[in-house]
N, CA, C and O of each residue as an XYZ file, in Angstrom:
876
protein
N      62.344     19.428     13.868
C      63.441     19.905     14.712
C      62.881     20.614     15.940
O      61.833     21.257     15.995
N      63.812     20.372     16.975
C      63.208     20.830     18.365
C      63.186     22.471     18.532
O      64.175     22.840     17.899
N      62.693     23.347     18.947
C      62.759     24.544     19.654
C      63.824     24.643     20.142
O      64.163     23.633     20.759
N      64.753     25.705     20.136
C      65.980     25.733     21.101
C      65.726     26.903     22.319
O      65.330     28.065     22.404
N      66.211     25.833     23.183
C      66.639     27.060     24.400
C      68.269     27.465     24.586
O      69.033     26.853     25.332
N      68.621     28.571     23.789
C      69.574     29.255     23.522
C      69.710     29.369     25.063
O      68.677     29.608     25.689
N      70.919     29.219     25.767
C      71.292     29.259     26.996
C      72.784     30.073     27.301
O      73.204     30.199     28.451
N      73.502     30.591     26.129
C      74.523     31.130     25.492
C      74.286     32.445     25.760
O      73.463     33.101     25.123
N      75.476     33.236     27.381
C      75.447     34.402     27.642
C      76.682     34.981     27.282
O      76.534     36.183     27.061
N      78.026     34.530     27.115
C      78.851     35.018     26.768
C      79.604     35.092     25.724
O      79.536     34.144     24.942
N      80.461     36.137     25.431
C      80.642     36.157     23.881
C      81.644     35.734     23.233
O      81.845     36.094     22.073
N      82.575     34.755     23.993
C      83.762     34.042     23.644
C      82.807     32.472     23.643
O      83.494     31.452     23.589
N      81.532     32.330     23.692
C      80.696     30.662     23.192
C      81.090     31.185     21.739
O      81.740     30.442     21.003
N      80.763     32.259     21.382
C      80.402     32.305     19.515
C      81.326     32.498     19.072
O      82.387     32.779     19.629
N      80.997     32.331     17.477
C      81.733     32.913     16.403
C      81.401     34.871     16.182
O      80.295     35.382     16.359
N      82.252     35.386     15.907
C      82.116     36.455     15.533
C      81.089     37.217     14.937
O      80.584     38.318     15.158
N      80.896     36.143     13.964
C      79.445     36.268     12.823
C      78.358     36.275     13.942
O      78.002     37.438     14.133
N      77.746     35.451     14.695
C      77.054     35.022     15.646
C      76.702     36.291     16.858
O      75.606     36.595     17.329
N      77.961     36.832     17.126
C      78.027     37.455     18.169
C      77.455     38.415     17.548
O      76.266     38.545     17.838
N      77.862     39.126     16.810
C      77.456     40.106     15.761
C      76.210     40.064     15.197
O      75.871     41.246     15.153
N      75.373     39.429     14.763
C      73.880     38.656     14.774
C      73.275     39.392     16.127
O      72.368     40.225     16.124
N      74.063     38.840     17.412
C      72.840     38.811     18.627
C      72.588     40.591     19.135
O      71.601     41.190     19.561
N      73.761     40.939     18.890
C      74.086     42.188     19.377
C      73.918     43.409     18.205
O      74.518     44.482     18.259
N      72.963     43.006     17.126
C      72.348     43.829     16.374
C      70.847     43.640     16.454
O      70.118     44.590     16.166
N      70.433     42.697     16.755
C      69.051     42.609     17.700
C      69.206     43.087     19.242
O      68.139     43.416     19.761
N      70.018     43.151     19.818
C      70.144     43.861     21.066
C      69.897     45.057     21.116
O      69.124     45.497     21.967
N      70.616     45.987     20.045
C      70.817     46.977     19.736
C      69.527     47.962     19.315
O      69.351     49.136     19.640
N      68.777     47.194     18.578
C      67.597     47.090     17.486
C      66.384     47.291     18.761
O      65.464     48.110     18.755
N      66.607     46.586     19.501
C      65.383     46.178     20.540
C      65.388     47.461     21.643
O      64.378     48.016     22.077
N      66.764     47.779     21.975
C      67.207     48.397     23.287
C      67.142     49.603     23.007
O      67.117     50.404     23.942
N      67.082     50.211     21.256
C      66.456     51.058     20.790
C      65.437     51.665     20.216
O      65.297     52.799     19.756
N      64.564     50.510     20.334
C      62.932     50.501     20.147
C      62.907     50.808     18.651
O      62.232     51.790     18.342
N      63.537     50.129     17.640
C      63.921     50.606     16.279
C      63.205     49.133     15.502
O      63.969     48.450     14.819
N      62.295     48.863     15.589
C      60.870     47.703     15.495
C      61.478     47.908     13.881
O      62.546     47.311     13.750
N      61.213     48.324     13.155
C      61.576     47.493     11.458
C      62.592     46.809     11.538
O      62.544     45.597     11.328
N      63.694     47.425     11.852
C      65.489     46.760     12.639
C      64.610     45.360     13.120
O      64.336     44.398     12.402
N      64.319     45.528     14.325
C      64.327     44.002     15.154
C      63.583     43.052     14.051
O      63.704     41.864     13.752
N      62.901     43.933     13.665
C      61.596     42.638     12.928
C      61.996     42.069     11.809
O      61.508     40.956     11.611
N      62.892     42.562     10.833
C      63.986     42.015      9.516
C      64.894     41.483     10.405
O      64.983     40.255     10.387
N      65.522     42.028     11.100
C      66.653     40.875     12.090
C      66.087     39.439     12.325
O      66.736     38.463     11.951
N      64.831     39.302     12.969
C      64.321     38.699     13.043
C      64.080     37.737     12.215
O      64.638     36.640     12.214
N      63.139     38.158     11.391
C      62.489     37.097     10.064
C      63.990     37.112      9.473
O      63.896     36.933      8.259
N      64.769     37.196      9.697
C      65.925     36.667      8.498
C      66.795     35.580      9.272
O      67.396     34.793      8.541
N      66.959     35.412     10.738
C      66.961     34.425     11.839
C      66.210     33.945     12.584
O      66.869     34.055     13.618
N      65.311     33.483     12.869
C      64.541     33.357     13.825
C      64.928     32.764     14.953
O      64.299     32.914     16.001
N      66.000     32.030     14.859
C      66.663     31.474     16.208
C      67.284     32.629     16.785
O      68.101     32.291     17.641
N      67.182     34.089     16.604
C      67.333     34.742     17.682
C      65.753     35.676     18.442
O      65.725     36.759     19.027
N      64.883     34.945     18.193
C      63.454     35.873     18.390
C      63.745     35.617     20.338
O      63.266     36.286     21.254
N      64.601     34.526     20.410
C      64.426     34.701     22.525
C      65.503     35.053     23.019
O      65.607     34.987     24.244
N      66.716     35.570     22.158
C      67.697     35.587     22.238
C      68.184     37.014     23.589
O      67.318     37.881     23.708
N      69.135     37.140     24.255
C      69.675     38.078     25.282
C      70.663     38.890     24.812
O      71.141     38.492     23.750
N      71.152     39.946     25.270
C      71.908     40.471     25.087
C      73.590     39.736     25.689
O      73.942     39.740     26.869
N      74.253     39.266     24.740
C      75.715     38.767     25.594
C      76.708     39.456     26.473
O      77.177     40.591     26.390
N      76.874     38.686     27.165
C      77.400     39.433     28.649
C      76.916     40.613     29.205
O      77.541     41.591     29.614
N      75.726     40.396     29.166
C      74.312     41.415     29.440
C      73.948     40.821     30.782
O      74.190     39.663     31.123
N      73.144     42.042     31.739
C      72.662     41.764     33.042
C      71.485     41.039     32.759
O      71.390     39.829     32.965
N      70.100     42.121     32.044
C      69.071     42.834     32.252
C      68.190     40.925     32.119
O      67.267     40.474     32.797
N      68.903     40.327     31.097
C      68.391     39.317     30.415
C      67.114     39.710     29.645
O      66.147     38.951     29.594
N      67.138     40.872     29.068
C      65.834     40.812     28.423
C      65.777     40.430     26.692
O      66.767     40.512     25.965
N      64.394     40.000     26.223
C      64.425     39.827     25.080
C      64.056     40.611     24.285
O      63.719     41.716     24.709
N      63.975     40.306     22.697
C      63.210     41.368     22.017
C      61.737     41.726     22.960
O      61.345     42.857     23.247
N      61.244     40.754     23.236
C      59.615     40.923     23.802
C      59.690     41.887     25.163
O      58.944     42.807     25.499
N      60.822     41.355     25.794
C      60.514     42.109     27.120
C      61.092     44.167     26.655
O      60.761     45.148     27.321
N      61.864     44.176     25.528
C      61.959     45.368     25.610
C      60.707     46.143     24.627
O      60.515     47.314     24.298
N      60.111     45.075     24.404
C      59.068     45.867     23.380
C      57.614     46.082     24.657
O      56.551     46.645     24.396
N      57.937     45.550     25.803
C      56.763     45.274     26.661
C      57.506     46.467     27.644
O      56.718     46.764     28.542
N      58.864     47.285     27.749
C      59.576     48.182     28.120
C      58.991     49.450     27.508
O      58.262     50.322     27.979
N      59.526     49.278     26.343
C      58.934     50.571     25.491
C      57.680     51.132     24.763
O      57.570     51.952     23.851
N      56.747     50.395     25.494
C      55.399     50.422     24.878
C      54.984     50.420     23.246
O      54.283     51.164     22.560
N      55.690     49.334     23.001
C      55.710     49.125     21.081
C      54.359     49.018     20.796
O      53.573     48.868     21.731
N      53.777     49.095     19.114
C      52.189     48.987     19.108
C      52.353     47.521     18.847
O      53.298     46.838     18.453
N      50.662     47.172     19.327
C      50.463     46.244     18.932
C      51.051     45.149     18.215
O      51.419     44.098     18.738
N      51.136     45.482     16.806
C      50.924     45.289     15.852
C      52.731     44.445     15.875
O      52.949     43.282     15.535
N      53.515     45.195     16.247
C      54.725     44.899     16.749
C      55.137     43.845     17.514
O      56.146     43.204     17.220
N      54.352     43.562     18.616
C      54.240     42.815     19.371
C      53.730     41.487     19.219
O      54.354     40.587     19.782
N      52.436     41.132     18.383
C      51.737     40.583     17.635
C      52.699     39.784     16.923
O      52.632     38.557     16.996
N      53.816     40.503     16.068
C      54.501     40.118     15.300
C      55.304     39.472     15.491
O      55.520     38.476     14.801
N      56.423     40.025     17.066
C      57.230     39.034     17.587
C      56.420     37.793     18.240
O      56.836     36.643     18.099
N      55.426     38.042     18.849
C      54.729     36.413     19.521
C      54.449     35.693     18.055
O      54.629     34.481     18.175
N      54.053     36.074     16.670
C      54.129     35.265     15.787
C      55.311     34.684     15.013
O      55.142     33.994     14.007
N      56.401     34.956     15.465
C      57.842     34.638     15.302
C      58.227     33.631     16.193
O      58.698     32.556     15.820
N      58.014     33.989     17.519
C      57.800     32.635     18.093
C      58.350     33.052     19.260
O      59.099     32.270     19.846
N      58.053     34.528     19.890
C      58.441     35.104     21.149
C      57.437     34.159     22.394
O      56.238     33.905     22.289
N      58.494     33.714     23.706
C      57.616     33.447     24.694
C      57.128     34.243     25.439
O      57.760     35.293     25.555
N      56.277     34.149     25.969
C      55.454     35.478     26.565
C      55.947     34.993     27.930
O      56.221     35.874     28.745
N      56.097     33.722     28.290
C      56.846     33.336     30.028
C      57.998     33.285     29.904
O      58.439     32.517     30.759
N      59.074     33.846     29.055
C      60.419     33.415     29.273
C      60.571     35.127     30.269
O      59.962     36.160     29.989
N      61.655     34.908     31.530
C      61.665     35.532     32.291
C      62.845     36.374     31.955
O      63.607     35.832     31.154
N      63.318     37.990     32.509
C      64.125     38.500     32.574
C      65.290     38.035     33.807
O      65.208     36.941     34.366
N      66.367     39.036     34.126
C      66.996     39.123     35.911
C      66.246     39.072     36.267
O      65.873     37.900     36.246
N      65.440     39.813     36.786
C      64.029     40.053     37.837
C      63.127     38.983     37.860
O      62.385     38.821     38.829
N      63.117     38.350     37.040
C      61.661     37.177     37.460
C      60.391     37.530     36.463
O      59.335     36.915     36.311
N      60.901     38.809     35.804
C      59.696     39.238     34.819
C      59.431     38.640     33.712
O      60.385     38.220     33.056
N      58.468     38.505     33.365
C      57.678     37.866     31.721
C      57.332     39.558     31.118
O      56.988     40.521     31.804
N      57.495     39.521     30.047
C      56.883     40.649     29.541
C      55.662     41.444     29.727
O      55.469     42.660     29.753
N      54.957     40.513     29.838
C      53.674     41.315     30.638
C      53.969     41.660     32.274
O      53.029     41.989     32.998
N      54.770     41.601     32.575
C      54.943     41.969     34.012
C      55.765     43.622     33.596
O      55.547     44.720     34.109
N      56.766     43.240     32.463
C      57.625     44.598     32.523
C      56.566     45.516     31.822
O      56.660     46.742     31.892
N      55.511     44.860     31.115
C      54.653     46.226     30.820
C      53.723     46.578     31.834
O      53.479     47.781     31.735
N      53.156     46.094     32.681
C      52.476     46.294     33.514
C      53.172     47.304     34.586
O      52.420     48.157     35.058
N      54.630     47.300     35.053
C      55.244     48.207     35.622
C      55.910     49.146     35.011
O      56.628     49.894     35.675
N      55.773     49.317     33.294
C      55.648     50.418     32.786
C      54.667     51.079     32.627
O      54.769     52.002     31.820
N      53.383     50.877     33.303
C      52.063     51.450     32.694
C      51.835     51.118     30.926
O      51.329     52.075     30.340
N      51.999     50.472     30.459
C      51.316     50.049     28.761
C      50.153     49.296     29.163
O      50.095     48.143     29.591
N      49.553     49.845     29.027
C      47.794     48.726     29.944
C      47.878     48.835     27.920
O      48.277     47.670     27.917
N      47.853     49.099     26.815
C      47.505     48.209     25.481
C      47.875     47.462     25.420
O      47.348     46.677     24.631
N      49.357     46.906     26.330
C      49.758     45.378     25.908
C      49.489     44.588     26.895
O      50.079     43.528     26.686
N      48.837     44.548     27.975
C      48.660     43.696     28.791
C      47.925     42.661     28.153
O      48.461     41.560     28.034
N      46.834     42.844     27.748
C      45.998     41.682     27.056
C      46.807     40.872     25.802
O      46.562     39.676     25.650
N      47.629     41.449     25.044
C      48.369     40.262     23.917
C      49.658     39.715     24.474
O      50.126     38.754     23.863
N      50.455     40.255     25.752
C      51.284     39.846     26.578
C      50.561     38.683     27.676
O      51.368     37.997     28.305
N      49.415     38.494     27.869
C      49.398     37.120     29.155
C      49.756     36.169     28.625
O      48.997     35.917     27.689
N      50.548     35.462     28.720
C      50.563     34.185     28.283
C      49.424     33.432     28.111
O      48.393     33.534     28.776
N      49.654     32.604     27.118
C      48.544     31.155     26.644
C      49.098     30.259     26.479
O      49.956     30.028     25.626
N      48.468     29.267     27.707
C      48.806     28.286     27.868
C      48.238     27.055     27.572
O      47.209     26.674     28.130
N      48.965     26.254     26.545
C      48.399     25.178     25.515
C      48.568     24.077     26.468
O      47.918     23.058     26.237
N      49.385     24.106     27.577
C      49.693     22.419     28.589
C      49.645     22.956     29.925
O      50.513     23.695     30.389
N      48.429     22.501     30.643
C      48.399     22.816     32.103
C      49.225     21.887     32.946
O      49.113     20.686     33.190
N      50.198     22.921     33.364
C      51.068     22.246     34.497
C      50.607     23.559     35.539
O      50.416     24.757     35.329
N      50.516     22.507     37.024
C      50.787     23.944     37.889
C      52.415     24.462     38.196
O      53.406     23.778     38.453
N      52.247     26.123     38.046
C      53.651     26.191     38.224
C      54.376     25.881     39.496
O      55.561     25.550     39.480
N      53.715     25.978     40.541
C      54.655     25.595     41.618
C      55.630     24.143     41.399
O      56.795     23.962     41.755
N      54.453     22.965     40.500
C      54.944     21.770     39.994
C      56.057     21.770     38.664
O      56.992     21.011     38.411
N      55.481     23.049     37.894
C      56.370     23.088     36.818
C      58.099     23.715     37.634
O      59.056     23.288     36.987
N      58.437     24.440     38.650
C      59.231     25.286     38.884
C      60.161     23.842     39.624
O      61.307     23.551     39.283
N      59.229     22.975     40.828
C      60.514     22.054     41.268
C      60.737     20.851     40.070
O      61.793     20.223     40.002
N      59.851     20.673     39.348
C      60.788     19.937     37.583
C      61.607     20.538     37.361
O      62.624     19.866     37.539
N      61.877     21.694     36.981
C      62.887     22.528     36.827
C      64.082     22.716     37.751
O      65.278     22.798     37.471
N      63.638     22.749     38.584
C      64.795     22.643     39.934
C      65.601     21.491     39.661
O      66.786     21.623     39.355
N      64.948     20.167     39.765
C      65.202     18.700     39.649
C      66.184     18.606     38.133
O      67.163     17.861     38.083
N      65.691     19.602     36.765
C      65.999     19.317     35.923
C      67.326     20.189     35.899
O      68.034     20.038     34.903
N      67.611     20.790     36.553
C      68.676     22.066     36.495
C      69.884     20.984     37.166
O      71.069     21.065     36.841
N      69.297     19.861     38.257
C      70.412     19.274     38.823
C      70.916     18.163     37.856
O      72.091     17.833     37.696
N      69.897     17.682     37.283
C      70.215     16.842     35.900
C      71.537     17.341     35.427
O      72.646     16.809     35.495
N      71.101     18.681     34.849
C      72.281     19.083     34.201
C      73.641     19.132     34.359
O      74.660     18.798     33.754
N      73.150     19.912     35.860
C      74.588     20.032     36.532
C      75.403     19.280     36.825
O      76.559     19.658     37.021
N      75.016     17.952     36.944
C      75.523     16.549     37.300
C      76.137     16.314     36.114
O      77.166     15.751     36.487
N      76.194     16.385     34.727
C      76.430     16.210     33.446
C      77.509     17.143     33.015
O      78.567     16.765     32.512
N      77.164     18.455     33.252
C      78.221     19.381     32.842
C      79.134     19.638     33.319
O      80.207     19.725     32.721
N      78.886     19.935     35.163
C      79.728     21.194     36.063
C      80.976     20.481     35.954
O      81.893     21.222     35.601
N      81.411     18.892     36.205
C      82.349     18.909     36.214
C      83.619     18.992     34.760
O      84.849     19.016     34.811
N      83.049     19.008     34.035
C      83.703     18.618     32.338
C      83.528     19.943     31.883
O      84.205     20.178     30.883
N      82.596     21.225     32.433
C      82.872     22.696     31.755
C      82.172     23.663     33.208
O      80.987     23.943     33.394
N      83.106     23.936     33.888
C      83.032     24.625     35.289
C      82.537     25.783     34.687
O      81.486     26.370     34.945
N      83.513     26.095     33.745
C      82.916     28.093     33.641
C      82.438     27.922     32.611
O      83.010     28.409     31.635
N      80.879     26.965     32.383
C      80.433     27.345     31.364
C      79.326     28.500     31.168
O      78.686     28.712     30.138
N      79.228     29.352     32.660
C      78.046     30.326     32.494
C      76.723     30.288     31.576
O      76.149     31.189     30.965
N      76.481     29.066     31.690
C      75.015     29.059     31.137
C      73.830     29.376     31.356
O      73.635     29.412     32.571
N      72.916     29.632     30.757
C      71.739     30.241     31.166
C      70.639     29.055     31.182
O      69.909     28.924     30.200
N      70.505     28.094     32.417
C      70.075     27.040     32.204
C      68.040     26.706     32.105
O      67.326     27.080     33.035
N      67.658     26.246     31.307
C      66.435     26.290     31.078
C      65.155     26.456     31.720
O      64.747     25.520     32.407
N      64.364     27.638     31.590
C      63.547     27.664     32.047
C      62.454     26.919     31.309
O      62.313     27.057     30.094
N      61.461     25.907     32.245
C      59.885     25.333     31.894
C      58.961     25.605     31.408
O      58.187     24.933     30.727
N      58.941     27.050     31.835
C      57.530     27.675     31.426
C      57.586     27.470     30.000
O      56.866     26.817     29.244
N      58.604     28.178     29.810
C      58.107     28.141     27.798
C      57.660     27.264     27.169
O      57.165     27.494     26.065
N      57.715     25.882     27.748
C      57.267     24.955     27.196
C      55.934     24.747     27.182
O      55.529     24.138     26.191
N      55.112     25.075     27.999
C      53.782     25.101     28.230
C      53.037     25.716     26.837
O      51.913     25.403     26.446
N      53.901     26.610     26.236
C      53.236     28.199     25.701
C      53.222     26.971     24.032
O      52.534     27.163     23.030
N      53.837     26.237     24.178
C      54.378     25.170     22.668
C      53.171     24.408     22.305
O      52.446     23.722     23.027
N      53.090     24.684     20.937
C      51.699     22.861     20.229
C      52.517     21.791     21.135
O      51.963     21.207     22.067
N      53.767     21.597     20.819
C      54.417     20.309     20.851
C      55.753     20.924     22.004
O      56.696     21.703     21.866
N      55.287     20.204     22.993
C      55.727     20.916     24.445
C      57.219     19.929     24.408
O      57.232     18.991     25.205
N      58.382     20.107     23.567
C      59.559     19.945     22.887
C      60.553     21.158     22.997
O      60.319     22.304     22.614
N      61.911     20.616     23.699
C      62.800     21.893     23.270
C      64.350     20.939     23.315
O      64.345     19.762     23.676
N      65.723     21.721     22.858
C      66.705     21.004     22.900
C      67.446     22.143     22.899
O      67.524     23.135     22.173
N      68.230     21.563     24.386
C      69.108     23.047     25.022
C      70.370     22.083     24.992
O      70.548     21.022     25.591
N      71.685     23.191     23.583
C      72.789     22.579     23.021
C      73.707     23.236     24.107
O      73.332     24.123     24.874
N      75.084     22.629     24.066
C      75.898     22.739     25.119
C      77.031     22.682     24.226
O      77.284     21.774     23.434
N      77.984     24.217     24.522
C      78.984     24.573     23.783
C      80.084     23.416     24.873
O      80.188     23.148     26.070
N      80.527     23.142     23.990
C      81.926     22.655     24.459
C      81.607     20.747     24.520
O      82.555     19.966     24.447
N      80.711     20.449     24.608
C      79.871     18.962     25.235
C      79.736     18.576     23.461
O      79.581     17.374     23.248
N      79.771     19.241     22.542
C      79.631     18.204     21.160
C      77.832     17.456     21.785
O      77.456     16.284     21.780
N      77.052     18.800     22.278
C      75.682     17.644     22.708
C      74.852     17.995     23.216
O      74.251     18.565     22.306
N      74.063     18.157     24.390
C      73.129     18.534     25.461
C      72.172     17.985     25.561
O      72.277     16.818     25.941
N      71.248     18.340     25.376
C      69.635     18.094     26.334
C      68.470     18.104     25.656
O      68.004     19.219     25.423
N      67.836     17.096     25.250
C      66.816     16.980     24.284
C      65.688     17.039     25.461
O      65.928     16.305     26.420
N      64.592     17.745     25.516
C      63.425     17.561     26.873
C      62.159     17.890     26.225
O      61.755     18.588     25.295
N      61.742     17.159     27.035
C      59.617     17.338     26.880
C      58.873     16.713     27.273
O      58.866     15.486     27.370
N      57.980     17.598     27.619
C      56.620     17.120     28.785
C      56.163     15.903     28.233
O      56.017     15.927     27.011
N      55.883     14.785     28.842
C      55.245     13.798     28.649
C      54.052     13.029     29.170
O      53.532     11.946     28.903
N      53.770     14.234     30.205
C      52.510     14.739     30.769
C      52.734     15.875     31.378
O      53.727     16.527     31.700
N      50.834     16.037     31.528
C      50.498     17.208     32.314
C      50.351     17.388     33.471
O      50.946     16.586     34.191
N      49.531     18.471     34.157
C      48.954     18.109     35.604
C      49.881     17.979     36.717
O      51.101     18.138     36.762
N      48.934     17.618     37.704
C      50.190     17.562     38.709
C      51.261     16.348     39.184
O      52.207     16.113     39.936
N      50.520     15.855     38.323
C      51.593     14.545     37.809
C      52.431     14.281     36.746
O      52.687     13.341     35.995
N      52.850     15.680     36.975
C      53.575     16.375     34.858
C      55.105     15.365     34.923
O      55.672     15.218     36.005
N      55.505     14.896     33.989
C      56.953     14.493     33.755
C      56.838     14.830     32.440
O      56.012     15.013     31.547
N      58.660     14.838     32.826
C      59.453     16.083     32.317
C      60.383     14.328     31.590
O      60.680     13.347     32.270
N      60.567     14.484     30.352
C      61.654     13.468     29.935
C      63.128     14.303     29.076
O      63.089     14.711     27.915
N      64.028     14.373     29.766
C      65.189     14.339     29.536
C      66.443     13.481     28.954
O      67.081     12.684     29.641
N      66.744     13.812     27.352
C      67.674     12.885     26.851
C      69.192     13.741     26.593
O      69.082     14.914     26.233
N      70.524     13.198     26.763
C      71.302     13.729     26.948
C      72.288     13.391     26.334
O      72.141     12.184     26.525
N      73.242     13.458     25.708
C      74.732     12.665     24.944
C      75.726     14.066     24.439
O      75.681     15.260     24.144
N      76.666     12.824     24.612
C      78.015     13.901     23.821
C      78.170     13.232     22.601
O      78.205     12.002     22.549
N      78.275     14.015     21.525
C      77.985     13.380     19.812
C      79.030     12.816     19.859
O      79.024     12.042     18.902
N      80.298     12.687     20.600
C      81.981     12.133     20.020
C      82.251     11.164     20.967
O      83.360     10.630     20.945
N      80.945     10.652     22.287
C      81.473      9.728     23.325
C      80.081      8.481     22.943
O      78.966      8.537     23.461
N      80.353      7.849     22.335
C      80.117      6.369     21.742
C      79.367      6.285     23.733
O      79.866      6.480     24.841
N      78.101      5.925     23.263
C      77.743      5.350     24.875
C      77.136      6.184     26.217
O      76.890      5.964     27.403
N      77.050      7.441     25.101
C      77.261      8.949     26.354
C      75.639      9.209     26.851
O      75.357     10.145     27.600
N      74.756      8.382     26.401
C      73.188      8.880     26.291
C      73.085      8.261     27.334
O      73.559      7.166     27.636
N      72.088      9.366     28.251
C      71.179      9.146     29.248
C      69.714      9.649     29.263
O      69.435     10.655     28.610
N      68.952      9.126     29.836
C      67.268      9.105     29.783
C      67.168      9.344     31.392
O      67.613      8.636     32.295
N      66.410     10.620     31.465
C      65.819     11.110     32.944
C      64.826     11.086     32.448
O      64.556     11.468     31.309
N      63.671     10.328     33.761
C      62.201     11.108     34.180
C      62.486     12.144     35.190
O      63.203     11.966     36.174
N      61.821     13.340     34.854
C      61.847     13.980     36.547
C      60.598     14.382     36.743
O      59.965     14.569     35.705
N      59.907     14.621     37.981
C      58.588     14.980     38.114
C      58.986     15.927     39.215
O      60.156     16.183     39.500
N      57.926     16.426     39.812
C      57.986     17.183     41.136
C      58.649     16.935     42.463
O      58.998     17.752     43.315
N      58.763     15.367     42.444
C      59.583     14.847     43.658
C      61.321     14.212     43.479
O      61.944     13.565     44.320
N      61.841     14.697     41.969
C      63.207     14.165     41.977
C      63.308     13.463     40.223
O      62.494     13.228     39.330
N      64.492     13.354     40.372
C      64.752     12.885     38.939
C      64.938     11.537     38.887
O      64.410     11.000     39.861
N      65.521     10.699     38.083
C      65.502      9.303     38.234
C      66.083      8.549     36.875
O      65.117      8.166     36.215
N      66.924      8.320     36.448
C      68.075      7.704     35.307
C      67.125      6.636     35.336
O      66.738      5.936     36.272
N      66.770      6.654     33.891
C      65.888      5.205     33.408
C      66.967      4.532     32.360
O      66.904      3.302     32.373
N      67.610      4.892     31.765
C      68.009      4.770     30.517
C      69.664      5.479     30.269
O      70.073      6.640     30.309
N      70.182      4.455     30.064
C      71.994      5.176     29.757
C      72.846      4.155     28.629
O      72.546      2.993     28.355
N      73.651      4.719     28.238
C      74.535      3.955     27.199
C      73.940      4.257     25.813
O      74.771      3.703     25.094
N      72.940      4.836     24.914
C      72.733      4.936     24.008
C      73.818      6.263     23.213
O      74.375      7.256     23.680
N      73.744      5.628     21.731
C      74.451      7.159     21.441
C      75.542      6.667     20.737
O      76.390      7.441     20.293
């Protein structure tokens, strides 16, 4: 099963149960209360990248543990859960950036990211650009206010198996993606369907210079 990129900022996407889930790791994190986050955690793990709902800050467990100068050992724990060290806040920050402008020089070194797939980012950022219009072409008109938090690249780099699948409330579907090369000739493959529209699958390459529909009608 793919990695998810949870893209889900507001709190009328969920169920109650759900909402209640994210916003006790919010809580947990935003209070630097590390046994809290870390049983929250290991008892879900699909919320280890998770945001606070209808939250500004966009931060994660990681970025508030890279906030509050958590030990080690803490930290360690969420990147072995399966925290990205490049998933970004509002600001543009990775966790090692928000510790670095907190002064925690102990976490700078287990906060740099490691990167298992060399893409350059300037190349990884217009895939992303390219892949953001993918989307938009797919969704904006069939869910206008869907306020999504649409996928960032980097994380994928940080993956064994550079794989993720970003689900789409309301679409019965979304976005299956992954690198299918590296370098500066990286493509990005994008698969897409609505589970209830017989025919709905589409296949993007996108690379650095644009996207490009190879493949439609499956599904």
């Amino acid at each position: 099963m793919d990695i998810i990129w949870d893209g889900i900022t507001c709190i009328d996407a969920l169920k109650n149960e759900a909402v209640d889930a994210r916003a006790a790791v919010a809580d947990a994190s935003k209070a630097y209360d590390w046994p809290r986050v870390l049983k929250l955690i290991a008892d879900d793990k699909d919320l280890i990248n998770t945001c606070r709902l209808n939250g500004k800050s966009l931060f994660t467990p990681l970025h508030q543990a890279a906030h509050g100068g958590a030990p080690i050992e803490v930290v360690r724990r969420l990147i072995d859960l399966g925290s990205w060290r490049t998933i970004q806040n509002a600001r543009g920050e990775r966790p090692v950036d928000v510790a670095e402008r907190k002064s925690h020089k102990h976490l700078h070194e287990i906060l740099e990211p490691v990167l298992k797939h060399r893409v350059p980012i300037s190349v990884l950022l217009k895939m992303q650009y390219h892949f953001h219009g993918v989307i938009r072409g797919r969704i904006d008109r069939e869910l206008p206010d869907h306020n999504l938090r649409f996928p960032e690249l980097e994380p994928l780099v940080e993956l064994d198996r550079p794989s993720m699948w970003f689900p789409v409330p309301g679409m019965y579907g979304g976005f299956s993606y992954r690198l299918e090369s590296t370098g500066v000739e990286a493509i990005l493959i994008s698969e897409s369907w609505c589970r209830v529209v017989e025919g709905s699958g589409q296949r993007h390459e996108i690379t650095s210079e644009g996207s490009r529909l190879v493949e439609e009608g499956f599904v």
